[in-house]
PDB file of N, CA, C, O and CB in Angstrom:
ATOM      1  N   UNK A   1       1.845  -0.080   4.919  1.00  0.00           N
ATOM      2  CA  UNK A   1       2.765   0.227   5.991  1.00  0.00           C
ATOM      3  C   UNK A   1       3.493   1.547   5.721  1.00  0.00           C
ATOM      4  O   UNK A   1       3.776   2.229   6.706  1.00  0.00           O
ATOM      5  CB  UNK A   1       3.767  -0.913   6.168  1.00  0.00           C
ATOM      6  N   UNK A   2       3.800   1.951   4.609  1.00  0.00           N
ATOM      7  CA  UNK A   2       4.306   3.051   4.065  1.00  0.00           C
ATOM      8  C   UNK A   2       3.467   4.335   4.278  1.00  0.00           C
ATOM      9  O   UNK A   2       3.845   5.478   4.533  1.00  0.00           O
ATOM     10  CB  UNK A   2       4.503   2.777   2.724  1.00  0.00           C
ATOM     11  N   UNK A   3       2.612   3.988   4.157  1.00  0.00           N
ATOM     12  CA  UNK A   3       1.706   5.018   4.339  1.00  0.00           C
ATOM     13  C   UNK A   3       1.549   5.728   5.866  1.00  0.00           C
ATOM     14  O   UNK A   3       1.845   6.805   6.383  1.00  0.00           O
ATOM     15  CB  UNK A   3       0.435   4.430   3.898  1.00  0.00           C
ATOM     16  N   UNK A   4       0.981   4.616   6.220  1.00  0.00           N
ATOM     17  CA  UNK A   4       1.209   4.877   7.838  1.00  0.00           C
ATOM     18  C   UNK A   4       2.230   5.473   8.793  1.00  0.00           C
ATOM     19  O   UNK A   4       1.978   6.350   9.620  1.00  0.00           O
ATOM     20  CB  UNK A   4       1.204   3.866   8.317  1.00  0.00           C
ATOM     21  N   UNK A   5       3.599   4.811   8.554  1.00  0.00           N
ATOM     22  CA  UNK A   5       4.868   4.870   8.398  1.00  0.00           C
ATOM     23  C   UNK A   5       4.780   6.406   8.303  1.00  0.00           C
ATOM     24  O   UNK A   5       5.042   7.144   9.253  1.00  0.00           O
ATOM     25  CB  UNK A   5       5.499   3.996   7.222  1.00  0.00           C
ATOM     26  N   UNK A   6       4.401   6.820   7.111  1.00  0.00           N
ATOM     27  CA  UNK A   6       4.667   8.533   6.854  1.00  0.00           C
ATOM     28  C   UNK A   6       3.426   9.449   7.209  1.00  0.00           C
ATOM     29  O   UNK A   6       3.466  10.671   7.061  1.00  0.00           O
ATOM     30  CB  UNK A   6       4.997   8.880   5.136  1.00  0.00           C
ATOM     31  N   UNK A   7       2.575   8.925   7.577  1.00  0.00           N
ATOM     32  CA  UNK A   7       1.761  10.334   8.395  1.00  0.00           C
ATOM     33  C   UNK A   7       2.036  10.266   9.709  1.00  0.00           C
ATOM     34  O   UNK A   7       1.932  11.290  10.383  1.00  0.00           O
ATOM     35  CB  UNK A   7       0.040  10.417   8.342  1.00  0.00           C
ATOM     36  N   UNK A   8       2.415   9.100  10.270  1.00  0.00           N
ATOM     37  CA  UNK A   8       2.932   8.887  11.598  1.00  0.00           C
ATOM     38  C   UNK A   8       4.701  10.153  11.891  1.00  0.00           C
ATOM     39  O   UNK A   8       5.227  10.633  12.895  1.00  0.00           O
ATOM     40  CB  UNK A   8       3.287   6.799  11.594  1.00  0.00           C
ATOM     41  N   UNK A   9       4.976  10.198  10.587  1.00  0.00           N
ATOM     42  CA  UNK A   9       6.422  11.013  10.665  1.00  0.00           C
ATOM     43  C   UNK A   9       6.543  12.437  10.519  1.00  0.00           C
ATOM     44  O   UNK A   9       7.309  13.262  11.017  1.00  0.00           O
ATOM     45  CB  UNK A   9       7.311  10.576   9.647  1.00  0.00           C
ATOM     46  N   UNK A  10       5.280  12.534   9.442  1.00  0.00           N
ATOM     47  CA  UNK A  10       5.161  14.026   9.032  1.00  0.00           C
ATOM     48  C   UNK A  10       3.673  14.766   9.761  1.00  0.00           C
ATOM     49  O   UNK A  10       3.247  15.827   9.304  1.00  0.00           O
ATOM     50  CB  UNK A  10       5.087  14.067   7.163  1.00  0.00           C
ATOM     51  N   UNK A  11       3.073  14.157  10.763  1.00  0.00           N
ATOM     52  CA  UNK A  11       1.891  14.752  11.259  1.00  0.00           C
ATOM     53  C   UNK A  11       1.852  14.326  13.130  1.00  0.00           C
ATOM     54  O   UNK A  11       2.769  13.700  13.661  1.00  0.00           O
ATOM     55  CB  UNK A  11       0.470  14.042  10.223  1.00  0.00           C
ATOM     56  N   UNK A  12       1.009  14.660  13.645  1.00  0.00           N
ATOM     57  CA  UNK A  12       1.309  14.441  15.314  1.00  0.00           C
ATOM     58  C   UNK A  12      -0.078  13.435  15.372  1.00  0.00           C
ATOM     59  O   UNK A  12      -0.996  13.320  16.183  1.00  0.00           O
ATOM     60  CB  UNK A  12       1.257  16.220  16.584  1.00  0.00           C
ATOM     61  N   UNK A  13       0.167  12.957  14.444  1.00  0.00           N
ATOM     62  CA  UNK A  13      -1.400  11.516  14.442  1.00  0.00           C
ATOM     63  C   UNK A  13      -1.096  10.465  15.531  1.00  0.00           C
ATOM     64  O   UNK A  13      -0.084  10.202  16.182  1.00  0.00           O
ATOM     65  CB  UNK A  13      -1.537  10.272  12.637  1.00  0.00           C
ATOM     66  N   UNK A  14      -2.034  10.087  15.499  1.00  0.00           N
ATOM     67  CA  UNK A  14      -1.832   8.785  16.874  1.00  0.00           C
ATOM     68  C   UNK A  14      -1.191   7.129  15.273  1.00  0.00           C
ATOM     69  O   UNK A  14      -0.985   7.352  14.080  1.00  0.00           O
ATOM     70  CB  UNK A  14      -4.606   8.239  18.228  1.00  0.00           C
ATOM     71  N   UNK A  15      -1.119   6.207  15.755  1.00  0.00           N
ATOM     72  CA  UNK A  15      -1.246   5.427  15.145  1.00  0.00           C
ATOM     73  C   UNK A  15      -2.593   5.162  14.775  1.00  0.00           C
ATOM     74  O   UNK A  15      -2.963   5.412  13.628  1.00  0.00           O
ATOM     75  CB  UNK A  15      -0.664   4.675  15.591  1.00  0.00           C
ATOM     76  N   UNK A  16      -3.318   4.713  15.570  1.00  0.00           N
ATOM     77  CA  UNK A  16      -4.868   4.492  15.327  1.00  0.00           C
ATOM     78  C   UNK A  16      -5.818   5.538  14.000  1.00  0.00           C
ATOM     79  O   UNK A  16      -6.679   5.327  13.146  1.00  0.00           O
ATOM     80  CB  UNK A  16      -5.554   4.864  16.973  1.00  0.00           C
ATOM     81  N   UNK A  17      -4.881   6.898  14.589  1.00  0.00           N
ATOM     82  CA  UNK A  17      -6.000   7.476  13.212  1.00  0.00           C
ATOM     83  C   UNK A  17      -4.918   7.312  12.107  1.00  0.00           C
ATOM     84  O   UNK A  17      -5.362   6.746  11.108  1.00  0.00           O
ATOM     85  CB  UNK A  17      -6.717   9.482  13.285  1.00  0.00           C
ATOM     86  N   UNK A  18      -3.478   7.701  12.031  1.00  0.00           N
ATOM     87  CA  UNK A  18      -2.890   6.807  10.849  1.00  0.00           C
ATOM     88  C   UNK A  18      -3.169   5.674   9.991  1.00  0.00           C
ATOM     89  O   UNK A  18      -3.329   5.729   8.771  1.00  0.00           O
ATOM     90  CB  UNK A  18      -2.072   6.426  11.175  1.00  0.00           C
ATOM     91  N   UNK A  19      -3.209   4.760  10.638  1.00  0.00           N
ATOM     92  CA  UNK A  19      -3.677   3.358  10.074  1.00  0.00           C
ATOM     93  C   UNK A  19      -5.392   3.325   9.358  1.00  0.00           C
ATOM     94  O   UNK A  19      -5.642   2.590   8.402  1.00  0.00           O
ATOM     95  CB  UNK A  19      -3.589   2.210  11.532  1.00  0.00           C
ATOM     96  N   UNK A  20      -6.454   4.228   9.993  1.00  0.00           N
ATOM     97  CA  UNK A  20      -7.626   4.583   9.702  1.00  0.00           C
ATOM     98  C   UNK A  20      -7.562   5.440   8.423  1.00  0.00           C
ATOM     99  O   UNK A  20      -8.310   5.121   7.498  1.00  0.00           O
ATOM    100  CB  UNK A  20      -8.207   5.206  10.826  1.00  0.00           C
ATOM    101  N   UNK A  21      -6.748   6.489   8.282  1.00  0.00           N
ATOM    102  CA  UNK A  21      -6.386   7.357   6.822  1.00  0.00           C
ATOM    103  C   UNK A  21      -5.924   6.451   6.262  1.00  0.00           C
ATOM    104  O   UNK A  21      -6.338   6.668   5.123  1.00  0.00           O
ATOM    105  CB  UNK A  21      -5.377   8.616   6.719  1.00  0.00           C
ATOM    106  N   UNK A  22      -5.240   5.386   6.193  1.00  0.00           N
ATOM    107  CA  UNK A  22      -4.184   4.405   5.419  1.00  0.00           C
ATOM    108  C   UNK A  22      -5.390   4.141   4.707  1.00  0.00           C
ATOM    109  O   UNK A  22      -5.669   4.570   3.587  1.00  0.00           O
ATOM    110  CB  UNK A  22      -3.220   3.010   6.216  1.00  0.00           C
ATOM    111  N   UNK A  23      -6.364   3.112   5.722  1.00  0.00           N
ATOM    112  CA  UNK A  23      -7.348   2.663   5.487  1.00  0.00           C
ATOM    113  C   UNK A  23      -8.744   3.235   4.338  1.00  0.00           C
ATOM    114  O   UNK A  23      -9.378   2.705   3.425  1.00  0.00           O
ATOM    115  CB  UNK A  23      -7.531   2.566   6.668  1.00  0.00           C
ATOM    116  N   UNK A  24      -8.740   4.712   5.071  1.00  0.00           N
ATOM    117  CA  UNK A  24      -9.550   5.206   4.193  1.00  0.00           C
ATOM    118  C   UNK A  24      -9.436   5.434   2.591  1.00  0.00           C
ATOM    119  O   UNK A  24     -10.336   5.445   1.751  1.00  0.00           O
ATOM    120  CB  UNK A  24      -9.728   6.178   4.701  1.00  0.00           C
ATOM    121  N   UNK A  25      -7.649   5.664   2.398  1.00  0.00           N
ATOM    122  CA  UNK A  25      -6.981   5.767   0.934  1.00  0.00           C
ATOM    123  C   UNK A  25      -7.536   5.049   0.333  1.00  0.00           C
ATOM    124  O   UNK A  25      -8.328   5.408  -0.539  1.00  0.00           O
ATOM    125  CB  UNK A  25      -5.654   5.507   0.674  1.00  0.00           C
ATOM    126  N   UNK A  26      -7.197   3.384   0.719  1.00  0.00           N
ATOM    127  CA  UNK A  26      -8.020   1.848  -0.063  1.00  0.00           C
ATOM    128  C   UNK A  26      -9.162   2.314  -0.355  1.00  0.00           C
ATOM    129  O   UNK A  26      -9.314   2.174  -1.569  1.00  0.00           O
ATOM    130  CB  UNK A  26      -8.344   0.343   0.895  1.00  0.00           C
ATOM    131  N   UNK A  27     -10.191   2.872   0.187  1.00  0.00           N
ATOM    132  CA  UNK A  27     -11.216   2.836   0.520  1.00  0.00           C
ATOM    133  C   UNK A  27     -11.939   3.235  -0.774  1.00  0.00           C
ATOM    134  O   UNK A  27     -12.633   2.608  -1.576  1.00  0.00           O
ATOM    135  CB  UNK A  27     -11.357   3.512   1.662  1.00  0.00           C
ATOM    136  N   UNK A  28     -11.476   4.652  -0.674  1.00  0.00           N
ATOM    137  CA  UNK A  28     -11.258   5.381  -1.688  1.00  0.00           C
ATOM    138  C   UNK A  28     -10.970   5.236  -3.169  1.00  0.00           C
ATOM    139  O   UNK A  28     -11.321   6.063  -4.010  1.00  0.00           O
ATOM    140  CB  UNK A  28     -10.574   5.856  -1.322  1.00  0.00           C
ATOM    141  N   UNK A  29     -10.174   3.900  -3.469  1.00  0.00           N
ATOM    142  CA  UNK A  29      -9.700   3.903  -4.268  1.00  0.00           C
ATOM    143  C   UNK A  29      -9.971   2.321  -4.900  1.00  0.00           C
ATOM    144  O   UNK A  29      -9.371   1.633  -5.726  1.00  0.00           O
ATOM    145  CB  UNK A  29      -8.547   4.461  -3.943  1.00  0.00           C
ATOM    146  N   UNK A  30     -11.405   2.091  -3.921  1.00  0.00           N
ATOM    147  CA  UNK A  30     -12.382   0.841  -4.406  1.00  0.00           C
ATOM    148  C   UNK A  30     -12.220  -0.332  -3.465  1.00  0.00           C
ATOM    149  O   UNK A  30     -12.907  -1.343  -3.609  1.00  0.00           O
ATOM    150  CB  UNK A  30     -12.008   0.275  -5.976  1.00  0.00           C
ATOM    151  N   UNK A  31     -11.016  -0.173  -2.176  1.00  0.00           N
ATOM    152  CA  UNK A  31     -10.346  -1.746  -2.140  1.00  0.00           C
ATOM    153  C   UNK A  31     -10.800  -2.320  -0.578  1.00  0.00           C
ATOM    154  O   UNK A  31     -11.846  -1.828  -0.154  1.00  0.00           O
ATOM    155  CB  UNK A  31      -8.300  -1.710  -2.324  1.00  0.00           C
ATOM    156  N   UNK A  32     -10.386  -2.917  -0.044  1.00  0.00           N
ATOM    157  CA  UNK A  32     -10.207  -3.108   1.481  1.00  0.00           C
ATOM    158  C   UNK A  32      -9.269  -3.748   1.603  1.00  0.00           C
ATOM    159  O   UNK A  32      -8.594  -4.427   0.830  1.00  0.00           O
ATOM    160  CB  UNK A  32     -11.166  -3.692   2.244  1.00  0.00           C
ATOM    161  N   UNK A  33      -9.207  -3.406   3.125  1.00  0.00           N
ATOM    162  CA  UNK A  33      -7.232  -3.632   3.580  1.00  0.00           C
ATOM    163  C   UNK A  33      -8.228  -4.034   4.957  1.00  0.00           C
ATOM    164  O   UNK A  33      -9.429  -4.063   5.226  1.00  0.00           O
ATOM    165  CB  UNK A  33      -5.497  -1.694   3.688  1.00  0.00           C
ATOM    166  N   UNK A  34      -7.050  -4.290   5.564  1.00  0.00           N
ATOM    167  CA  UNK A  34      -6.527  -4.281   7.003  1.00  0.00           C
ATOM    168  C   UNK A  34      -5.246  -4.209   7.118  1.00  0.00           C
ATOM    169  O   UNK A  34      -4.333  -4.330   6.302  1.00  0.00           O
ATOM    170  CB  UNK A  34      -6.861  -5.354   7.742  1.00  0.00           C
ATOM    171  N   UNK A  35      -5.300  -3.895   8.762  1.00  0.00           N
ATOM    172  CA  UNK A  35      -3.801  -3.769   9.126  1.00  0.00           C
ATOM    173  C   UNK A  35      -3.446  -4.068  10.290  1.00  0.00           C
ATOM    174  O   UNK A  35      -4.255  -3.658  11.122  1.00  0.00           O
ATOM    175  CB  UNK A  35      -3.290  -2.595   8.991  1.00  0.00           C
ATOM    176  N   UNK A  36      -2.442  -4.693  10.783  1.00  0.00           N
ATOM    177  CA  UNK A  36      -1.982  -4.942  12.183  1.00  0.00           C
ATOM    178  C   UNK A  36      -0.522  -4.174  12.608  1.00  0.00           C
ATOM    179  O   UNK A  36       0.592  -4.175  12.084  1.00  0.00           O
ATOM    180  CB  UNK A  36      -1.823  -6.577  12.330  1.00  0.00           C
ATOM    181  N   UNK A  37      -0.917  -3.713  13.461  1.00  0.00           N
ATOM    182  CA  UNK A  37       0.803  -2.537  13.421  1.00  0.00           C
ATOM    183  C   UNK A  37       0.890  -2.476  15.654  1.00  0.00           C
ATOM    184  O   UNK A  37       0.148  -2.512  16.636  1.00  0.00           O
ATOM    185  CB  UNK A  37       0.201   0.339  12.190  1.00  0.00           C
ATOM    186  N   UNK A  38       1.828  -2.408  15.408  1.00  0.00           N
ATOM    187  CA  UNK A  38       1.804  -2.031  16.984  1.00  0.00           C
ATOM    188  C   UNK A  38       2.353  -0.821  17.873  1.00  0.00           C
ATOM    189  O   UNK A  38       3.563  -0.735  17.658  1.00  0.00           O
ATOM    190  CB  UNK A  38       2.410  -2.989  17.537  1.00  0.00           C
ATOM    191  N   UNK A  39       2.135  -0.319  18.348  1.00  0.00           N
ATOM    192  CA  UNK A  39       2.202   1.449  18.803  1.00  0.00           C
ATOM    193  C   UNK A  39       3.964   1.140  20.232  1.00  0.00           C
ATOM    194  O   UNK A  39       4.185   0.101  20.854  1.00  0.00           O
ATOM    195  CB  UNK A  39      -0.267   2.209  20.116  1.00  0.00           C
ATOM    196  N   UNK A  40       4.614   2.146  20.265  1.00  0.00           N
ATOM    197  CA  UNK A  40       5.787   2.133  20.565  1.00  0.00           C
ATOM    198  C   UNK A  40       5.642   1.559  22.497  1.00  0.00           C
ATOM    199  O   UNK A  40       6.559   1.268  23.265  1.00  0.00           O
ATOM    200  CB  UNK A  40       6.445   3.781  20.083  1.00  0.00           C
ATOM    201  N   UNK A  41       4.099   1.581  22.754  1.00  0.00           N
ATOM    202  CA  UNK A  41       3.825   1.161  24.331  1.00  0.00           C
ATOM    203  C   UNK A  41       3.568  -0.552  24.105  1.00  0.00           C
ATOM    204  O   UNK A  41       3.359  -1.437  24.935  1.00  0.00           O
ATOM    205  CB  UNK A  41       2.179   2.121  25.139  1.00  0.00           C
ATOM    206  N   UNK A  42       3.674  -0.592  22.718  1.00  0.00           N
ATOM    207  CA  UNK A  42       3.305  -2.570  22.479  1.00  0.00           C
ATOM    208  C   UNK A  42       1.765  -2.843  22.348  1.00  0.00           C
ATOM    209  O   UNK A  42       1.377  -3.994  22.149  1.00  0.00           O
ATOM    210  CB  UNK A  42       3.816  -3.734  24.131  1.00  0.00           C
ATOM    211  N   UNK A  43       0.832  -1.739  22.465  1.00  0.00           N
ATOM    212  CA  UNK A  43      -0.828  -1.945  22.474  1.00  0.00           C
ATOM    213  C   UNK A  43      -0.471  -1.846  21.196  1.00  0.00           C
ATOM    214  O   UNK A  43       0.264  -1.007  20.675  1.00  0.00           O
ATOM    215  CB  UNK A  43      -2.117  -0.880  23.223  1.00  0.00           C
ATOM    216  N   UNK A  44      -1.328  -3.232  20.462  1.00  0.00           N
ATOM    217  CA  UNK A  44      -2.044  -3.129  19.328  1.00  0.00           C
ATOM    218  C   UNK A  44      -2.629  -2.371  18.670  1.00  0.00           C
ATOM    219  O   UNK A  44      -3.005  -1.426  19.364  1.00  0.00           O
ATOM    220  CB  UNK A  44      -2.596  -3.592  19.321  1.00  0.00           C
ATOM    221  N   UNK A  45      -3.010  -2.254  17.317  1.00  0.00           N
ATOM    222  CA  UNK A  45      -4.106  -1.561  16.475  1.00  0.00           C
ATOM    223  C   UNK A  45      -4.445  -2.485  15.450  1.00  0.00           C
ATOM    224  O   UNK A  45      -3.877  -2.610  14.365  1.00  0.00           O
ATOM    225  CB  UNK A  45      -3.677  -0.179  15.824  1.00  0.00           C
ATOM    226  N   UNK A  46      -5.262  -3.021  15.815  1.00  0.00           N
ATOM    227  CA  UNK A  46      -6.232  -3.992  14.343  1.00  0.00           C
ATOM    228  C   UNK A  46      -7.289  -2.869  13.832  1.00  0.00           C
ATOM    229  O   UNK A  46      -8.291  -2.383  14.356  1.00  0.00           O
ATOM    230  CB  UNK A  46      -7.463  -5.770  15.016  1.00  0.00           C
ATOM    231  N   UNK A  47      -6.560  -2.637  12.428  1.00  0.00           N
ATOM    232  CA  UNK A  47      -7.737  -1.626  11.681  1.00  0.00           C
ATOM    233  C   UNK A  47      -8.271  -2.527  10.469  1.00  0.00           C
ATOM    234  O   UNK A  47      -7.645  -3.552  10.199  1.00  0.00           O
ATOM    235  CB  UNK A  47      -7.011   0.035  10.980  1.00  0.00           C
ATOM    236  N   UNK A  48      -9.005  -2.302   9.992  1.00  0.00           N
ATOM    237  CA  UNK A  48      -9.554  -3.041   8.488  1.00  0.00           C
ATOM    238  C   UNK A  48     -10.838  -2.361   8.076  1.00  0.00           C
ATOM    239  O   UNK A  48     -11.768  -1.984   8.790  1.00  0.00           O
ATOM    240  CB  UNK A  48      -9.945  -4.821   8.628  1.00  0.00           C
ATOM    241  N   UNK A  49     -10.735  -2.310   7.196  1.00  0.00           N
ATOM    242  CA  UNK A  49     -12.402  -1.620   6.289  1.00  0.00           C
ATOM    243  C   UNK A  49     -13.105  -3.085   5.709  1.00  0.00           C
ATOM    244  O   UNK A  49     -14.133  -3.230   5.048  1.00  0.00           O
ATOM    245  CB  UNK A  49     -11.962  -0.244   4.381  1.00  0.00           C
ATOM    246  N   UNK A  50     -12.705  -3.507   5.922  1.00  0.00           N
ATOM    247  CA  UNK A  50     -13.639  -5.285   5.539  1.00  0.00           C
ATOM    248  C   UNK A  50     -14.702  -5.361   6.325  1.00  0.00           C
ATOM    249  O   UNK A  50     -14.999  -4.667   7.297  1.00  0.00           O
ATOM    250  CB  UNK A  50     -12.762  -6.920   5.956  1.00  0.00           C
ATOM    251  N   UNK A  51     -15.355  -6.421   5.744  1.00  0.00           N
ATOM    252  CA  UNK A  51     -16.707  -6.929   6.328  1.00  0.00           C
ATOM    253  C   UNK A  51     -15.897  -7.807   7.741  1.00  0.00           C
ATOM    254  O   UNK A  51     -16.450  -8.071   8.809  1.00  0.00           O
ATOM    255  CB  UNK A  51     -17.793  -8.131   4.963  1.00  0.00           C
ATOM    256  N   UNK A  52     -14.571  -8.112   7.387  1.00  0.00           N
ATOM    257  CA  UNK A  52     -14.176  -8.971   9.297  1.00  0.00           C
ATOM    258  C   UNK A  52     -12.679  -8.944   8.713  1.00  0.00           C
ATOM    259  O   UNK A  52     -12.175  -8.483   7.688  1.00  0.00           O
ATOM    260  CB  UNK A  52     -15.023 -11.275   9.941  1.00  0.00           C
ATOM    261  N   UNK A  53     -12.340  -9.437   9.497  1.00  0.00           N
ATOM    262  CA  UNK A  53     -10.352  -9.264   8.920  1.00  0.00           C
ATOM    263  C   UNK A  53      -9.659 -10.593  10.412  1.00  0.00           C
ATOM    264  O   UNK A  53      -9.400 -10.141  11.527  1.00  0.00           O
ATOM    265  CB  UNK A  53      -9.301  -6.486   9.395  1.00  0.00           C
ATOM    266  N   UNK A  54      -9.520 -11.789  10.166  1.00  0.00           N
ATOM    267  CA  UNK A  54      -8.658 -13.022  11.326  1.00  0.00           C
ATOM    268  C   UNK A  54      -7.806 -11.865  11.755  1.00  0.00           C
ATOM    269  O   UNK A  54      -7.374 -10.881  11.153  1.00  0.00           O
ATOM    270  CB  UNK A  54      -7.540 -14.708  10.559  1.00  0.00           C
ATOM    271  N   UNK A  55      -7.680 -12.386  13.242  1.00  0.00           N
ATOM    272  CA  UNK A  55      -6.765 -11.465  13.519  1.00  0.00           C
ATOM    273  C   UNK A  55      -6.351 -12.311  15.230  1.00  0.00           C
ATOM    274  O   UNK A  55      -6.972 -13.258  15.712  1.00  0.00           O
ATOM    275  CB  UNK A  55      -7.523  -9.639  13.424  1.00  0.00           C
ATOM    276  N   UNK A  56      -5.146 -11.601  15.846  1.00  0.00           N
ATOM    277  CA  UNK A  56      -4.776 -12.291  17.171  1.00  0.00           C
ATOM    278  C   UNK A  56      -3.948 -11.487  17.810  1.00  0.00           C
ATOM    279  O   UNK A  56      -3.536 -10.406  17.388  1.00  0.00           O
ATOM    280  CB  UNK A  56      -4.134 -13.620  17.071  1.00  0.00           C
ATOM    281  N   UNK A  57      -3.662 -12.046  18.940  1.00  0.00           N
ATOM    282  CA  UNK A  57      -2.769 -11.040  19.911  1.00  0.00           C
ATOM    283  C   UNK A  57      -2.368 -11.346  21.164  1.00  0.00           C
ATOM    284  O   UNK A  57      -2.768 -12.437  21.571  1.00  0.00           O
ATOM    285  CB  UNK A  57      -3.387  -9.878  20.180  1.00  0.00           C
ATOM    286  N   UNK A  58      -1.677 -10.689  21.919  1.00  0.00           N
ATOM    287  CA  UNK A  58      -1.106 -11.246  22.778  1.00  0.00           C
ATOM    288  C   UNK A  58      -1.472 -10.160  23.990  1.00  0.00           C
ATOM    289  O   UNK A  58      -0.686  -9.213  24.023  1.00  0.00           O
ATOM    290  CB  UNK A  58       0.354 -11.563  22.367  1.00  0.00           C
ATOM    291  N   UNK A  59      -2.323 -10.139  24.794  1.00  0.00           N
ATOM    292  CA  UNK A  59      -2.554  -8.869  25.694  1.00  0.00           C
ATOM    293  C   UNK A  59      -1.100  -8.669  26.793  1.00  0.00           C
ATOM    294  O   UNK A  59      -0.200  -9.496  26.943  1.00  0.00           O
ATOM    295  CB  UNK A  59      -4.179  -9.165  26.714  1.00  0.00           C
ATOM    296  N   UNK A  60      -1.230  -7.269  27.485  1.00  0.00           N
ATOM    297  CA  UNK A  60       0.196  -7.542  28.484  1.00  0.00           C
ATOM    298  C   UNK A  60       0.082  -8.120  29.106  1.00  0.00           C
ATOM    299  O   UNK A  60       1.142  -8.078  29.731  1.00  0.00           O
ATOM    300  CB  UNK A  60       0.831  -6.801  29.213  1.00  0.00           C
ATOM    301  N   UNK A  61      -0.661  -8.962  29.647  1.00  0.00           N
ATOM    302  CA  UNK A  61      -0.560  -9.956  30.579  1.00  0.00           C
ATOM    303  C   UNK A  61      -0.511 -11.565  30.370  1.00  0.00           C
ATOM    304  O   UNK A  61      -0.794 -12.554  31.046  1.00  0.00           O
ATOM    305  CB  UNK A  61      -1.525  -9.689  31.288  1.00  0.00           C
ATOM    306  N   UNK A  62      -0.041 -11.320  29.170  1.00  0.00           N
ATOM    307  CA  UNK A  62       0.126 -13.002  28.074  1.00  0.00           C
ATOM    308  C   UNK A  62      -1.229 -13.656  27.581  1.00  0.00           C
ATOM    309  O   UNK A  62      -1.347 -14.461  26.657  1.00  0.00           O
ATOM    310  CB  UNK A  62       0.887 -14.517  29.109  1.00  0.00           C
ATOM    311  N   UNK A  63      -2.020 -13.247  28.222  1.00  0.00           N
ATOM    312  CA  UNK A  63      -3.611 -13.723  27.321  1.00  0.00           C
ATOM    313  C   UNK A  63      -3.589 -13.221  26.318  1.00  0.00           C
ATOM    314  O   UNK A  63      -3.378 -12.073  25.929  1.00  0.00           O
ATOM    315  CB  UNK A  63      -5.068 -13.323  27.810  1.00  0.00           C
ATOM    316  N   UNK A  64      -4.012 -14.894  25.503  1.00  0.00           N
ATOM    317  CA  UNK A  64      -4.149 -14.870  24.248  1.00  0.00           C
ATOM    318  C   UNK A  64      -5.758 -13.654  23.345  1.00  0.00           C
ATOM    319  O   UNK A  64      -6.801 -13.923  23.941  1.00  0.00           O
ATOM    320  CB  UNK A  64      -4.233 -16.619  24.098  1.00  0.00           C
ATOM    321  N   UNK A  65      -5.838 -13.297  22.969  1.00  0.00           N
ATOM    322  CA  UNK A  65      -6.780 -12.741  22.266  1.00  0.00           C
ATOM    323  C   UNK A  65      -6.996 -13.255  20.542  1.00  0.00           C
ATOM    324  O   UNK A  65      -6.137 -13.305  19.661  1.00  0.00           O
ATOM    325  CB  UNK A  65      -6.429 -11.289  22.447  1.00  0.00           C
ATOM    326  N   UNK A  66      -8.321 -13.564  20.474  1.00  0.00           N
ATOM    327  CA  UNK A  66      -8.292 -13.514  18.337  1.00  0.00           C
ATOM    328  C   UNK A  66      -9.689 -13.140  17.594  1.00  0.00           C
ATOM    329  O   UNK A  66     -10.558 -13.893  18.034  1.00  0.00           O
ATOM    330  CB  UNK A  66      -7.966 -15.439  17.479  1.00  0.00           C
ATOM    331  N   UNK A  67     -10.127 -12.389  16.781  1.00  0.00           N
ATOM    332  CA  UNK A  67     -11.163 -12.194  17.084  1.00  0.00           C
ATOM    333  C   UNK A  67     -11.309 -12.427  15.447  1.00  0.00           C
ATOM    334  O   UNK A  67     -10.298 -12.701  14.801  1.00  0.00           O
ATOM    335  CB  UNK A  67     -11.527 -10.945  17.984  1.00  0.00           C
ATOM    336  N   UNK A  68     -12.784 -12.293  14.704  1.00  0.00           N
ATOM    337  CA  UNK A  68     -13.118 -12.645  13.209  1.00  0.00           C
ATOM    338  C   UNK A  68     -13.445 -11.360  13.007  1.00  0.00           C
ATOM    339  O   UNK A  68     -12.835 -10.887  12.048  1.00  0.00           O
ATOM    340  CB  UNK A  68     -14.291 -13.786  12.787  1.00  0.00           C
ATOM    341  N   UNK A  69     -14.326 -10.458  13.655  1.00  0.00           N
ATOM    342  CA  UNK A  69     -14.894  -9.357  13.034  1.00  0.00           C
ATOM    343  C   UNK A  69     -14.771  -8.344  13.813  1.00  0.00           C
ATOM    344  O   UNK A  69     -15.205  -7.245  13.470  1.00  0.00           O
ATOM    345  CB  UNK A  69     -16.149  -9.492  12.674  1.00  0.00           C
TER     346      UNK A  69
END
């Protein structure tokens, strides 16, 4: 989150490619992550470098969403 957090502050990145560099760091550095973060309009970003990452959500129109991979 920190990470993200700070390229989101010090660069004109979207969230989506933030969370994707977050991502790539792990990556890099042997691991896998995911992440769930939500952008200041309330749209989601499910990122993960895994083979699948549980995940859920709430679309704007109250439908439920959850997906495995």
């Amino acid at each position: 989150a920190y990470d993200v957090h700070a390229r989101l502050s010090l660069s004109s990145r979207t969230l989506t490619e933030a969370a994707a560099e977050a991502l790539a760091t792990v990556a890099a550095l042997g691991g896998s992550a995911g992440l769930i973060a939500l952008a200041p309009t309330g749209e989601p970003v499910l990122a993960f470098n895994s083979g699948g990452m549980f995940r859920g959500w709430s679309g704007p129109d109250g439908r439920l969403h959850v997906a495995i991979k």
